[in-house]
TORZA-217595 format. One line per 5 residues: their letters; for each residue x negated, y negated, z of N, C-alpha, C. Coordinates in steps of 0.05 Angstrom, whole numbers, plus 5000, padded with zeros to 4 digits. Each point is the difference from the previous one (the first is absolute). Example, Ala and Ser with C-alpha at 12.3 -4.5 7.8 and 13.67 -1.06 7.14 Angstrom:
2
as = 4736:5114:5156:5018:4976:5000:4982:4976:5000; 5007:4979:4986:4984:4976:5001:5015:4978:5014
This chain:
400
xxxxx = 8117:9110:8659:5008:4988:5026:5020:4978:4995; 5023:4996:5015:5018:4985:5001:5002:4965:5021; 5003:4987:4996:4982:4980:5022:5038:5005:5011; 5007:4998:5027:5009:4993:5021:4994:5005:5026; 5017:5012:5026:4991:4995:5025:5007:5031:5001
xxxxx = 4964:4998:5007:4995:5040:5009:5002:5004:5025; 5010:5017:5005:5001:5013:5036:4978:5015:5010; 4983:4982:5019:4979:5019:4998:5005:5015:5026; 5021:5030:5001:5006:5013:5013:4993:5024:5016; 4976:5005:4987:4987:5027:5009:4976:5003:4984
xxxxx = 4986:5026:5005:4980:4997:4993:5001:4999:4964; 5013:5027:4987:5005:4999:4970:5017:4980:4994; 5013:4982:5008:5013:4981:4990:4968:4970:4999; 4985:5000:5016:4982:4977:5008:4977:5010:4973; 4994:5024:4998:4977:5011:4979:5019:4997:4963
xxxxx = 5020:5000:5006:5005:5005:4973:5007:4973:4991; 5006:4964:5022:5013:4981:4995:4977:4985:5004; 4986:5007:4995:4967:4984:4998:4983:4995:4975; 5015:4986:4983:4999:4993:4968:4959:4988:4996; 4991:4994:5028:4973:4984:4994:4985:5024:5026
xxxxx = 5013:5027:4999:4972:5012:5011:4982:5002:5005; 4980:5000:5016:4974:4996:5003:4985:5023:4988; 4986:4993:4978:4989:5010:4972:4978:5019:5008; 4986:4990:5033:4981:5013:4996:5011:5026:5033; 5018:5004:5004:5005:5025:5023:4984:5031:4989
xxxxx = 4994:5009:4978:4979:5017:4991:4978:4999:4995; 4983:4997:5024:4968:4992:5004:4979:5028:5013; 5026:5019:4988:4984:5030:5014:4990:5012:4970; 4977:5004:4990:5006:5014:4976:5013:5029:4989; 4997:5015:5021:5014:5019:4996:5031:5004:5009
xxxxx = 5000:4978:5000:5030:4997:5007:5020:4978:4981; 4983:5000:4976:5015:4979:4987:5019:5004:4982; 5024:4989:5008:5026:5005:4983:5019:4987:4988; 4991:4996:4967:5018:4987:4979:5017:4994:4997; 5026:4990:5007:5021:5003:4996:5010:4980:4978
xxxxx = 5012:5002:4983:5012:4985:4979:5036:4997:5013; 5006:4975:4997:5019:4983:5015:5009:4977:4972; 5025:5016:4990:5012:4982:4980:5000:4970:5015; 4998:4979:4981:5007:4970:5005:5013:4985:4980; 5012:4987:5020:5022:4986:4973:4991:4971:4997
xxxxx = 4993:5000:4973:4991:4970:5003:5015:4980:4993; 4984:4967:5004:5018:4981:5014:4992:4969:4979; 5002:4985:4991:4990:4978:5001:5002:4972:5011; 5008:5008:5028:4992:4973:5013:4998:5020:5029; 4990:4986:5019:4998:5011:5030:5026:4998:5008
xxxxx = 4991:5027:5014:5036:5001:5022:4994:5017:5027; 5019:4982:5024:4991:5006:5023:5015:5021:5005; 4988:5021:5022:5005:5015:5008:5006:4993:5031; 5015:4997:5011:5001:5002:5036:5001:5025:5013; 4983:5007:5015:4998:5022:5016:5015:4996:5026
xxxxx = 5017:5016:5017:5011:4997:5029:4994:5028:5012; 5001:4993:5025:4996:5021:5018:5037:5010:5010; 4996:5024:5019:5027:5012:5000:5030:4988:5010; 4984:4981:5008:5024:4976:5010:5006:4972:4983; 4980:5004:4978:5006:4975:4972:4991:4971:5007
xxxxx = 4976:5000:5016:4981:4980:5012:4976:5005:4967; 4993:4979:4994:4986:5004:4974:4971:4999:5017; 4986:5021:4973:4972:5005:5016:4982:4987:4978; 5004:4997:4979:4986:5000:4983:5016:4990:4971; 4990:4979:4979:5006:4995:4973:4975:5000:4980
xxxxx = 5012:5020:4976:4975:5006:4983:5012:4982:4970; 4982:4996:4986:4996:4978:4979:4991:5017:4974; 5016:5011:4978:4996:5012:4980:4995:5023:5013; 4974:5006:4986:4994:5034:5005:4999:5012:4967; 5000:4984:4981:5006:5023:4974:4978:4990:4998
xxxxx = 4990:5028:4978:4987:5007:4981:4992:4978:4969; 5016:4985:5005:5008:4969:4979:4986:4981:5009; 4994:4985:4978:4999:4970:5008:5024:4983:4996; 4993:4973:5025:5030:4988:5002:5014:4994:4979; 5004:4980:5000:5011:4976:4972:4987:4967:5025
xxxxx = 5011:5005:5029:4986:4981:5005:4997:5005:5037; 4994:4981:5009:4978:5000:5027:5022:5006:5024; 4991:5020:5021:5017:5005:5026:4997:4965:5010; 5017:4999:5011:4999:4978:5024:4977:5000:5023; 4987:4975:4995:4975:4993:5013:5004:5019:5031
xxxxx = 4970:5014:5011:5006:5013:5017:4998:4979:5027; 5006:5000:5021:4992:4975:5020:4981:5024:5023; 4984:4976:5007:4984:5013:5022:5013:4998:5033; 4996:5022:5018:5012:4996:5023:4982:4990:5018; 5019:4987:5026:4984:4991:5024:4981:5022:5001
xxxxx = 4963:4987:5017:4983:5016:5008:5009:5015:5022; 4994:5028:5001:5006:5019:5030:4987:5007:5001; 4991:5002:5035:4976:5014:5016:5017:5021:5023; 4995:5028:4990:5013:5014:5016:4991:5003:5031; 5012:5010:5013:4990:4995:5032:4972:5018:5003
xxxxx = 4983:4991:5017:4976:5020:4993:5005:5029:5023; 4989:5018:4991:5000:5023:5014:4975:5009:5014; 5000:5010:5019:4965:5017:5012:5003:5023:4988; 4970:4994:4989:4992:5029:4973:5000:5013:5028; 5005:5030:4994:4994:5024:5013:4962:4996:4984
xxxxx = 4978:5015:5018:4978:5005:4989:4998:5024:4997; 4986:5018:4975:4987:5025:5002:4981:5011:5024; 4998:5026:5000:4988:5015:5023:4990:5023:4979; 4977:5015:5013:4989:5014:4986:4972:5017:5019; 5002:5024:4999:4977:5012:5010:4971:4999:4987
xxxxx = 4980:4977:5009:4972:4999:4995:5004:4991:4974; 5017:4985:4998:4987:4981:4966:4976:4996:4989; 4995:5005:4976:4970:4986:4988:5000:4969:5004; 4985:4984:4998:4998:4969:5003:5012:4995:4980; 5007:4974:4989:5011:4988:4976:4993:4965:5015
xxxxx = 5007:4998:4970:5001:4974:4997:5024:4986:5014; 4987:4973:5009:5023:4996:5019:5010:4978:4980; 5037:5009:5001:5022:4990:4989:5019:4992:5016; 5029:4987:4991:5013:4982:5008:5016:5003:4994; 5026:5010:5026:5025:5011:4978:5021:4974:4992
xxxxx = 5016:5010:4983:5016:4978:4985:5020:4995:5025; 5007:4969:4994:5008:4985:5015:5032:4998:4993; 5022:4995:5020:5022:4999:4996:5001:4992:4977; 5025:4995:4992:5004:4983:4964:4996:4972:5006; 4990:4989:4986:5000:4973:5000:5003:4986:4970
xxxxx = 5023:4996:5004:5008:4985:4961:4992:4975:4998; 4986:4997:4975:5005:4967:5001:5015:4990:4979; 5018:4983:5010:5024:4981:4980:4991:5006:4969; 5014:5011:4985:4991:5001:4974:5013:4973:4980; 4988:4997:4984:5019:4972:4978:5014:5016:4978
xxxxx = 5011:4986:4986:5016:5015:4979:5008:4981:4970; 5005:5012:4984:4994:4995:4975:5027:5019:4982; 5007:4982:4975:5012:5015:4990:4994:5024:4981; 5028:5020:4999:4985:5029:4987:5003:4986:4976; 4973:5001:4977:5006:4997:4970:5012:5026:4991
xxxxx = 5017:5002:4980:5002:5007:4979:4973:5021:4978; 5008:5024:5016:4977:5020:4976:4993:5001:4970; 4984:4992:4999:4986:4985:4974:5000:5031:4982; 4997:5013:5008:4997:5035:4985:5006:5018:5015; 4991:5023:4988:5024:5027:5019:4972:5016:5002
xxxxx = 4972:4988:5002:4982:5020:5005:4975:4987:4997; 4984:5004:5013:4972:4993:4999:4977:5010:4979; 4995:4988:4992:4979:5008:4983:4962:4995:5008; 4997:4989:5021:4972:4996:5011:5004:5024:5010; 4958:5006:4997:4985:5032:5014:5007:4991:5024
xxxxx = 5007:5019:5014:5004:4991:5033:4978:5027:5015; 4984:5010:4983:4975:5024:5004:4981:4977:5023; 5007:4978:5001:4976:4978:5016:5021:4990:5030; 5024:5012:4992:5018:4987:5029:5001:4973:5000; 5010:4984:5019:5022:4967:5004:4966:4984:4997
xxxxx = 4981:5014:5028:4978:4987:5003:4988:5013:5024; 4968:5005:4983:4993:5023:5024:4984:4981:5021; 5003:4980:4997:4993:4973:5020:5020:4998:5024; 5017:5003:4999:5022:5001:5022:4997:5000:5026; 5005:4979:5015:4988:4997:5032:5024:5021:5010
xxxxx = 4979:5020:5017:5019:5025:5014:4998:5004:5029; 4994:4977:5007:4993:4992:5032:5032:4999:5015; 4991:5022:5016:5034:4995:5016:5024:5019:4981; 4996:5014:4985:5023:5013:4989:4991:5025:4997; 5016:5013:4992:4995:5044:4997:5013:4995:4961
xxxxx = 4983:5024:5001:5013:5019:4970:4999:5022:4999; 5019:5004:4973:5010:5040:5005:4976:5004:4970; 5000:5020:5009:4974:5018:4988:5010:5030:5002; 4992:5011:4966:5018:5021:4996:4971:5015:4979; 4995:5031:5014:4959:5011:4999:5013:5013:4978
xxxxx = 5011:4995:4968:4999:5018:4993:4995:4992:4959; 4988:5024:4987:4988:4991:4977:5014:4998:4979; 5003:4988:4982:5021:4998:4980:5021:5019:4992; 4981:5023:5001:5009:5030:4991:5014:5015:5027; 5003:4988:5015:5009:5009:5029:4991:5011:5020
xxxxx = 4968:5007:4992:4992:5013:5021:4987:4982:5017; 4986:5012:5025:4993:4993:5017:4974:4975:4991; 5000:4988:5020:4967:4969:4998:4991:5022:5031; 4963:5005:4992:4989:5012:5012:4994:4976:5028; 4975:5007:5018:4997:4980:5017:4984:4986:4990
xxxxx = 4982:4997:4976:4985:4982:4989:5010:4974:4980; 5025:5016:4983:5020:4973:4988:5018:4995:5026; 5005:5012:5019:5013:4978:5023:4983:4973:5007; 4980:5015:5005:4979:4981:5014:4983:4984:4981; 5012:4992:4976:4992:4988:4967:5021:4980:5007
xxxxx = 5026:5007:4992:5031:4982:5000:4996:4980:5025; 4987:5018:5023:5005:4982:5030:4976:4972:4998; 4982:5005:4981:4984:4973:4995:5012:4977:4996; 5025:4997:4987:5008:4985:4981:5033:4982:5027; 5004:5021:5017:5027:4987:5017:4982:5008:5033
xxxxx = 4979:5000:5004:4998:4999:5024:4993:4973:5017; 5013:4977:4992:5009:4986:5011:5019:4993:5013; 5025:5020:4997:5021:4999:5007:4997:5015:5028; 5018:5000:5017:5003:5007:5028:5012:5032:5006; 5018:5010:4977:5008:5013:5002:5014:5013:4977
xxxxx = 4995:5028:4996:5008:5014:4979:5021:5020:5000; 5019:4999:4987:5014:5020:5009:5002:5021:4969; 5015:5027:5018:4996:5017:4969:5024:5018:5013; 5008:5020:4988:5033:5011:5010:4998:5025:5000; 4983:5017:4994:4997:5031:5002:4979:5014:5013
xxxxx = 5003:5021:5007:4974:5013:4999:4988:5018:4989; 5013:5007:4972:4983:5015:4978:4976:4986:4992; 4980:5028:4990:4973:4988:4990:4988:4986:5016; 5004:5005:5023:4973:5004:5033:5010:4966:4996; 5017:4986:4999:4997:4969:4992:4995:4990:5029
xxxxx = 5011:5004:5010:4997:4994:5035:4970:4997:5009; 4985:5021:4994:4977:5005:5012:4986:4979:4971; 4988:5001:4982:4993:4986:4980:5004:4971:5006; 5027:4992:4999:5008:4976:5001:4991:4992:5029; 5004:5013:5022:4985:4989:5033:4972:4997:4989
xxxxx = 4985:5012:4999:4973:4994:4998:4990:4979:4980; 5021:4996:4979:4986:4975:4994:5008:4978:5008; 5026:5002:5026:5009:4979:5015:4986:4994:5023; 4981:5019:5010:4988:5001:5022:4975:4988:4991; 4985:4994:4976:4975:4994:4989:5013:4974:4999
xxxxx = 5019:4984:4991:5006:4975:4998:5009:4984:5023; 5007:5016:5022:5011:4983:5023:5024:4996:4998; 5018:5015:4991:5024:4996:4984:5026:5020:5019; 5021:5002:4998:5029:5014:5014:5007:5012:4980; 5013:5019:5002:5014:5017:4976:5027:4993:5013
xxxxx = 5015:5011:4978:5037:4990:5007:4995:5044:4987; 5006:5009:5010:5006:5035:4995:5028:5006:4994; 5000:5015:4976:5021:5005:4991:5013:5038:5006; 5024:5007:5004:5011:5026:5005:5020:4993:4973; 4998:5018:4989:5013:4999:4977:5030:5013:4991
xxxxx = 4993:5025:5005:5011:5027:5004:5006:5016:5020; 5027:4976:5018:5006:5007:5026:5019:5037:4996; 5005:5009:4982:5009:5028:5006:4974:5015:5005; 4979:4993:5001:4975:5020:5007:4986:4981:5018; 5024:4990:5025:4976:4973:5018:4985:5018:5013
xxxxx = 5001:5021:5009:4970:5018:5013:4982:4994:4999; 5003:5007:4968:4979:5006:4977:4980:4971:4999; 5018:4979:4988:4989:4967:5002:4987:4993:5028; 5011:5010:5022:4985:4985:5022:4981:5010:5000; 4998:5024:5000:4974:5020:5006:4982:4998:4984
xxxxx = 5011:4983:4970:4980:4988:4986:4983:4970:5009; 5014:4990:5014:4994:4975:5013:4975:4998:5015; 5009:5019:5019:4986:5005:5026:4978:5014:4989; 4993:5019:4993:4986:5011:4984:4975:4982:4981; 5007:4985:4990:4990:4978:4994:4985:4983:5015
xxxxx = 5021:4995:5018:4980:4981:5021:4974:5011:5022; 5009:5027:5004:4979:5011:5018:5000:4980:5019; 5030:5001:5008:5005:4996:5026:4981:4966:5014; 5005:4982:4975:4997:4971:4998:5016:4989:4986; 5017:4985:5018:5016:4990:4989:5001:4963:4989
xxxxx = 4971:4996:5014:4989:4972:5007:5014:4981:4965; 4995:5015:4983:5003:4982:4976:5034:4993:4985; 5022:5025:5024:5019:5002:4991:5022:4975:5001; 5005:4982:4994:5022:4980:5001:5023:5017:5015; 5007:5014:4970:5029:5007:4994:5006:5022:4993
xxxxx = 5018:5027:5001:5005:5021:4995:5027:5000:4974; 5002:4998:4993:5041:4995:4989:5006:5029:4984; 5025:5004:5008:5009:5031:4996:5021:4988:4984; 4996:5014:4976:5019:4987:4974:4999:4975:4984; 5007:4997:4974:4992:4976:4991:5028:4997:4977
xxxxx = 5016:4978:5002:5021:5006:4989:5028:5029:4997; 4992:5010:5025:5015:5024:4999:5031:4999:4999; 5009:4980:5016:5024:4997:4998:5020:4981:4978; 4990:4982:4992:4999:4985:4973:4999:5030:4983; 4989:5012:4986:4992:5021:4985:5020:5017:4997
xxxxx = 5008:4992:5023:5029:5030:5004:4990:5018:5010; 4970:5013:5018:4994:5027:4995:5001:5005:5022; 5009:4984:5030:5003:5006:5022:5019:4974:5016; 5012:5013:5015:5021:4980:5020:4976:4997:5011; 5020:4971:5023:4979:4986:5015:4999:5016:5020
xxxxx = 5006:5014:5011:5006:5016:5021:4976:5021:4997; 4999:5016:4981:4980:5012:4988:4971:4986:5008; 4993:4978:4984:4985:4987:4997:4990:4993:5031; 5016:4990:5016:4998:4994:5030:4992:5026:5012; 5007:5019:5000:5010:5030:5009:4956:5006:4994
xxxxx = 4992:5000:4965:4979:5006:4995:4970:4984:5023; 5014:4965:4992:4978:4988:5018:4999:5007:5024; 5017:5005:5023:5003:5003:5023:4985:5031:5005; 4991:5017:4976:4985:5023:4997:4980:4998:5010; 4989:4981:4969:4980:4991:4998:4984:4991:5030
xxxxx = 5007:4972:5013:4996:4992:5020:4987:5017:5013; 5023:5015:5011:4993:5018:5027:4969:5019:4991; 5017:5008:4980:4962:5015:4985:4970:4980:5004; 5000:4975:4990:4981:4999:4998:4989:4982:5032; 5023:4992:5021:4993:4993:5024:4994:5023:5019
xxxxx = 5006:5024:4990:4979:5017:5006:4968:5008:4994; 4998:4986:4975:4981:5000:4985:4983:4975:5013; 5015:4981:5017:4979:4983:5000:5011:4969:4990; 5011:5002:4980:5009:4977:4992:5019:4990:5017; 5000:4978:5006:5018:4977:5018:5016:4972:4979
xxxxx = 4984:5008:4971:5006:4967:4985:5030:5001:4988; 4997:4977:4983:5030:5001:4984:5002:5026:4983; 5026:5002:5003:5015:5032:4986:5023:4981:4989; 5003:4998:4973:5028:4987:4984:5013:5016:4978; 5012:4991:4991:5014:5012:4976:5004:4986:4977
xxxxx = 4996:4992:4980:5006:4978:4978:5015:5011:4982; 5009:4974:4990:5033:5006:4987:4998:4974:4991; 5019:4997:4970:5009:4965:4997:5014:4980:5014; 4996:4987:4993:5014:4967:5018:5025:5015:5000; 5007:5004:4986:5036:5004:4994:5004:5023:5019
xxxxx = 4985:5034:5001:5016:5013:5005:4989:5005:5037; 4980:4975:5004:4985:4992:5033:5028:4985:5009; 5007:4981:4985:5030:4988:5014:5025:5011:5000; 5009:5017:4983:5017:5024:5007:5008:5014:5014; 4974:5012:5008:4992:5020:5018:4981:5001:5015
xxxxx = 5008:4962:5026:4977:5003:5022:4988:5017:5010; 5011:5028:4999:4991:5020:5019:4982:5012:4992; 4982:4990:4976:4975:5005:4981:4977:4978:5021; 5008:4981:5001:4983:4985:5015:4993:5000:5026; 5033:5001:5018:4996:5006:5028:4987:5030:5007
xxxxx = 4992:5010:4994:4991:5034:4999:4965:4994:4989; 5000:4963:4985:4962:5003:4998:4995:4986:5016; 4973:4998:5001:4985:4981:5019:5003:4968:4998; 5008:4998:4973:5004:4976:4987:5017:5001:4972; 5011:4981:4987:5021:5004:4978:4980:4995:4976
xxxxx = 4991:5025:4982:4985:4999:4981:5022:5003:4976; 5008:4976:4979:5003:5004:4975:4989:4990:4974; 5017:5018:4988:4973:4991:4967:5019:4976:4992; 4991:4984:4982:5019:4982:4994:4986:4979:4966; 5012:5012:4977:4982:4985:4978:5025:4987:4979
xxxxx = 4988:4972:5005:5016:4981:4984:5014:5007:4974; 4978:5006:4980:4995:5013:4983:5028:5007:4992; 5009:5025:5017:5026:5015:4992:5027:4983:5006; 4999:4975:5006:5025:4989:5004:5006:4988:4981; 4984:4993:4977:5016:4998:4969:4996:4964:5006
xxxxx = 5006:4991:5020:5002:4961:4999:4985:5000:5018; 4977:4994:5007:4975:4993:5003:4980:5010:4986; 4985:4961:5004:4981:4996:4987:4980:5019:5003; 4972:5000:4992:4971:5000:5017:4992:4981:5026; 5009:4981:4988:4986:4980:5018:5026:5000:5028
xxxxx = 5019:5017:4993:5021:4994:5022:5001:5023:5020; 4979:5024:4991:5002:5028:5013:4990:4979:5027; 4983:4997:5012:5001:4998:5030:5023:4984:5024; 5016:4979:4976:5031:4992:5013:5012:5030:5001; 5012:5014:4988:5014:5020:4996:4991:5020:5013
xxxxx = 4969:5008:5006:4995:5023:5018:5008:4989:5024; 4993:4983:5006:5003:4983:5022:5025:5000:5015; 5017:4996:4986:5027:5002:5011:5015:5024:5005; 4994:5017:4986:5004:5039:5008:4980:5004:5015; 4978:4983:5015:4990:5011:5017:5012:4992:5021
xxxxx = 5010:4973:4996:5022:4988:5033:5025:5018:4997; 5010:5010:4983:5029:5014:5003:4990:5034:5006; 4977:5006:4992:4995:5022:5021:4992:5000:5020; 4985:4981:5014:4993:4996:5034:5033:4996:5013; 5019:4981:4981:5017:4994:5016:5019:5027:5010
xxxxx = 4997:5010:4980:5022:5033:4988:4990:5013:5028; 4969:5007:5004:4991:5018:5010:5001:4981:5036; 5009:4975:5000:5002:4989:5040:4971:4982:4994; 4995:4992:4988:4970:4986:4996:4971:5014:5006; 5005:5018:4988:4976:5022:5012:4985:4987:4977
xxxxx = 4971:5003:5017:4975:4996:4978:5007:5010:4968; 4988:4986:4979:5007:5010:4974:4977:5009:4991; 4996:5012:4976:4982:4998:4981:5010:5005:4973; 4991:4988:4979:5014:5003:4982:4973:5022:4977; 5003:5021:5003:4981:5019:4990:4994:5006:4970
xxxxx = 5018:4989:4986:4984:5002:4978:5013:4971:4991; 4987:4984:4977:5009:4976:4981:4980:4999:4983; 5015:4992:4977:4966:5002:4976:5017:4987:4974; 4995:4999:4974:5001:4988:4976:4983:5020:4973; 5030:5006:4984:4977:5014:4978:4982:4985:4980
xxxxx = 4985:5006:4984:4993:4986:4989:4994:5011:4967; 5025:5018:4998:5011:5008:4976:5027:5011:5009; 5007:4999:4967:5031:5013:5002:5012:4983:4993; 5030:5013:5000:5029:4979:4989:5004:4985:5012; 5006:4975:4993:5015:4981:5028:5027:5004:5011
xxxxx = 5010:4996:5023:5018:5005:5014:5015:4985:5008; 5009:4987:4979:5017:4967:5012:4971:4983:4997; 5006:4987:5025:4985:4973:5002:4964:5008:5013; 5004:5026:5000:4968:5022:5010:4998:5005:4978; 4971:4990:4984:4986:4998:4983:4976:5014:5004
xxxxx = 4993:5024:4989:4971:5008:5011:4979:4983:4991; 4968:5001:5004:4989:4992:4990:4978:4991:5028; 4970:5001:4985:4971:4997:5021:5014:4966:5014; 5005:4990:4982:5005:4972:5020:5023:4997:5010; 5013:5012:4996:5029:4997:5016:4999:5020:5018
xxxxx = 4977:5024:5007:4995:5016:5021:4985:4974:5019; 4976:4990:4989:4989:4976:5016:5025:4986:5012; 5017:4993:4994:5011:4980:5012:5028:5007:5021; 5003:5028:4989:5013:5023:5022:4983:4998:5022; 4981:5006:5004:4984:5011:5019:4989:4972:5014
xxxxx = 4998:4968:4989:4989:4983:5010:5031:4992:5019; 5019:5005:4993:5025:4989:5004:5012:5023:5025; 4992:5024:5004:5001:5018:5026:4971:4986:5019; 4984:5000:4981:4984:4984:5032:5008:4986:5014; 5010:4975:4983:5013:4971:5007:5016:5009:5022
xxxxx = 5010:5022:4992:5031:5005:5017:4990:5018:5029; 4979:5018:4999:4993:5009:5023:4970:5000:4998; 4998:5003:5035:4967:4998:5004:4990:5021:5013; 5018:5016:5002:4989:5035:4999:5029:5015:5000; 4994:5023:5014:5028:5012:4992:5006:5021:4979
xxxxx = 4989:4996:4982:4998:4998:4973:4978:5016:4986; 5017:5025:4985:4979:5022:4985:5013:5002:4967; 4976:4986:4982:5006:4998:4973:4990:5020:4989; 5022:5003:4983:5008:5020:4989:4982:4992:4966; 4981:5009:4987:4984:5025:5013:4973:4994:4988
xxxxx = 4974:5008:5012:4976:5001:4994:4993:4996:4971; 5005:5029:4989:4996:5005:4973:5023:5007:4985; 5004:4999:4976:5010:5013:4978:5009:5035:5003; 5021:5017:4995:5014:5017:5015:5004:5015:4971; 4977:4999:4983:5001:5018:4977:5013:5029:4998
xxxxx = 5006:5013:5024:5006:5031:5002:5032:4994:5004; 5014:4981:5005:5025:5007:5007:5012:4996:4971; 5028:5004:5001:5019:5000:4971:5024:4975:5003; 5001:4988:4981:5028:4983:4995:5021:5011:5006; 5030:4985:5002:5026:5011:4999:5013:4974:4990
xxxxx = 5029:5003:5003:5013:4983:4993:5005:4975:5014; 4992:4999:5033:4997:4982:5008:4975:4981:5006; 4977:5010:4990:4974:4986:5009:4988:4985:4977; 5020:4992:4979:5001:4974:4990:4970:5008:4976; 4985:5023:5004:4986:5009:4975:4966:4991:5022
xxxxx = 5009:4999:5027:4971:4983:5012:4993:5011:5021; 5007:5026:5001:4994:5020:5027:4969:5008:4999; 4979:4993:4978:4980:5001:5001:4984:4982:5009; 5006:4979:5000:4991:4971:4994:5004:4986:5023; 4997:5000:5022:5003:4984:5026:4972:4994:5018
xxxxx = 4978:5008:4988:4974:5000:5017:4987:4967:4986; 5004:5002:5040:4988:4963:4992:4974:5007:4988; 4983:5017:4999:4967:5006:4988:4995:5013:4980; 5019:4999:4987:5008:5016:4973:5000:5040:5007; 4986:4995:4969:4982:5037:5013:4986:5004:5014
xxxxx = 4997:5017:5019:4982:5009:5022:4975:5001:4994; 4968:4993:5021:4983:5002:4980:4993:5033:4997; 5019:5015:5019:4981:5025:4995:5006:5014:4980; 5039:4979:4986:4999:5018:4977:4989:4982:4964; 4986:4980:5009:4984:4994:4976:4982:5018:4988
C-alpha cells in the first residue's frame, strides 16, 4: 500500500482502499475466506486520507503495516461529547408470546466526554501473555451488548448445553448479538437469552439465500419475537466488496417485508464499517438506525487507552453522514495477542484499557466485540496475527 489521497469512488474502489479493514467481516464459519493481500512495509506511520466522490475527506488512517515504527504517530486528540437526537423505538408485536423477563430497550446514544492521553510508542511487535483467561472476567457489563459467535474450535457447531455454559459467564450484559443462522444458532442462542432476561441483536448473514435466513429466524422464534432487539441483514458486505449498497438495501428491504409479515415490527439494519456507513448513507437510511463496526485497533495510531476517543468520533461522523439518525456502533473490542500495529499493541491489559476507555466514551450504544476467543477462524495478512484473540473471557468455558 502506497500512503496518498484514495478516491473512495465506488464500491471496488472503497473495498480495495481500505488498508485497516475490519479483520473480523468473516464471522460465518462456513463462509470463511483467506485471502493473502501483499503489504509493503514501512518504518514510520503514514497517513492515508480517504475522500468521498467529490474530494470532501471522510477519513485519515495512521500506518497500517505489518512493522514496527521507528517512532510514535502523533498524539491522538479526543472529540467534543455527542448525543445524537433521540428517536421513538418502533416496539415488537407478536402472536401470544411466552412471558419473559421484563427488559429495557437500549436508549438513544448517550456519549460521555472521553479524556485523552498520548499514543506511546510500541514497546514490541507481539504479545506474549496467555490471553486463554481474557482482559478480566470481572468486567462490569451493565448497560452494554456483546457479539457471541456458537462455534467449537474445530468449527463445528456449540450444542444447546455449551450455549447455555458460555451464557453463564456474559449474562450480564443486555444484549447479544451473533450474525448467522447456521447451526440452529438463532434458536440456541434465543433460549439462552430468554433464560437471562436478555435481547439478542440477530444476524442474516448470507443475503443471496435471504429466504432461506429469514425463514430461519422466524422459525426460531415460533412466532415470539418479544426478545428480538435487532434483525441486521449483512455484516460488512459492502466494505468486503461482495455486494453494492444497493444490493445490500435491495436484500434488507426483503428481509423486512418478510418478517413484518411474520410478526416482527422491531429494528431491521444492515452493518457495515464506519468508513463504508459514511460513503454510502444509503446503507443507513434504508436501517432502522445507523449500525457500524468500528475498531481502533486497525488504525495503526491509536493507543488502547485512546480506542474510545477514536470510536467515538466515527461514531459522530456516521450519525452526521447518515442526517443524525440514531447510531450504534456494533462491534469495538481489543486483541489481546498478536503483532502490533503502529501504536495498537495487543495485549490482556491494553484490551482492559481498550474496553475501560469505550465505556468512558459511551454509556450504551455499544456491542463489544467479542465474548470469547474465535479459535475456528484463520489469520491473513491483515489481522495483524490476532484474529483469534479478541474475547474479553478468554476461551469459552464450553470449550475448556
Amino acid at each position: 500500500m502506497k500512503a496518498g489521497l484514495l478516491s473512495v469512488a465506488g464500491l471496488s474502489a472503497l473495498a480495495a482502499a481500505q488498508p485497516h479493514g475490519q479483520a473480523h467481516r468473516h464471522l460465518h464459519k462456513k463462509d470463511v475466506v483467506v485471502t493473502e493481500t501483499q503489504m509493503a512495509t514501512a518504518t514510520a506511520p503514514r497517513a492515508v486520507v480517504y475522500v468521498d466522490n467529490y474530494g470532501n475527506p471522510l477519513y485519515t488512517s495512521w500506518g497500517g503495516a505489518n512493522t514496527q515504527p521507528t517512532e510514535a504517530p502523533e498524539p491522538y486528540s479526543a472529540p467534543e461529547p455527542y448525543s445524537a437526537p433521540e428517536e421513538e423505538e418502533e416496539t415488537t408485536s407478536s402472536p401470544a408470546p411466552q412471558p419473559t423477563p421484563e427488559t429495557t430497550e437500549a436508549p438513544a446514544p448517550s456519549y460521555a466526554e472521553p479524556t485523552t492521553s498520548a499514543a506511546p510508542a510500541p514497546t514490541s511487535t507481539s504479545s506474549g501473555s496467555d490471553s486463554s483467561e481474557g482482559s478480566d472476567s470481572s468486567v462490569d457489563a451493565s448497560g452494554y451488548s456483546i457479539s457471541y459467535s456458537p462455534y467449537n474450535a474445530d468449527g463445528t457447531c456449540k450444542d444447546q448445553n455449551q450455549v447455555d455454559m458460555d451464557f453463564e459467564q456474559i449474562s450480564g450484559y443486555s444484549m447479544v448479538r451473533t450474525y448467522g443462522t447456521d447451526c440452529n444458532q438463532t434458536a440456541t442462542v434465543l433460549n439462552a437469552v430468554r433464560a437471562h432476561g436478555m435481547k439478542l441483536f440477530a444476524g442474516i448473514f448470507d443475503i443471496s439465500n435471504i429466504d432461506g435466513e429469514v425463514s430461519n429466524i422466524i422459525d426460531a422464534t415460533n412466532g415470539d419475537f418479544s426478545n428480538i432487539h435487532t434483525i441486521s441483514v449483512g455484516n460488512e458486505l459492502v466494505n468486503n466488496g461482495q455486494y453494492s449498497a444497493s444490493d445490500v438495501v435491495s436484500a434488507l428491504n426483503n428481509a423486512r417485508g418478510q418478517l413484518s409479515g411474520a410478526g416482527y415490527n422491531g429494528n431491521v439494519v444492515t452493518v457495515d464499517t464506519f468508513v463504508a456507513m459514511i460513503a454510502n448513507p444509503e446503507l443507513c437510511e434504508a436501517s432502522d438506525y445507523a449500525a457500524a463496526n468500528c475498531h481502533a485497533f486497525f488504525d495503526g495510531g491509536v493507543a488502547a487507552e485512546d480506542a474510545g476517543s477514536f470510536v467515538l468520533s466515527q461514531a459522530q461522523q456516521v450519525s452526521k453522514a447518515c442526517g443524525g439518525k440514531n447510531t450504534w456502533i456494533t462491534e469495538s473490542g481489543w486483541p489481546t495477542q498478536g503483532q502490533s500495529n503502529g501504536a495498537a499493541v495487543p495485549g490482556t491489559a491494553n484490551q482492559r484499557a481498550a474496553v475501560d476507555s469505550l465505556k468512558s466514551a459511551f454509556s450504551g450504544n455499544l456491542i463489544l466485540f467479542t465474548a470469547y476467543n474465535d479459535m475456528w477462524k484463520s489469520n491473513n495478512a491483515g489481522t495483524y496475527g490476532a484474529e483469534q484473540f479478541w474475547g474479553m473471557y478468554g476461551n469459552a468455558p464450553s470449550s475448556k
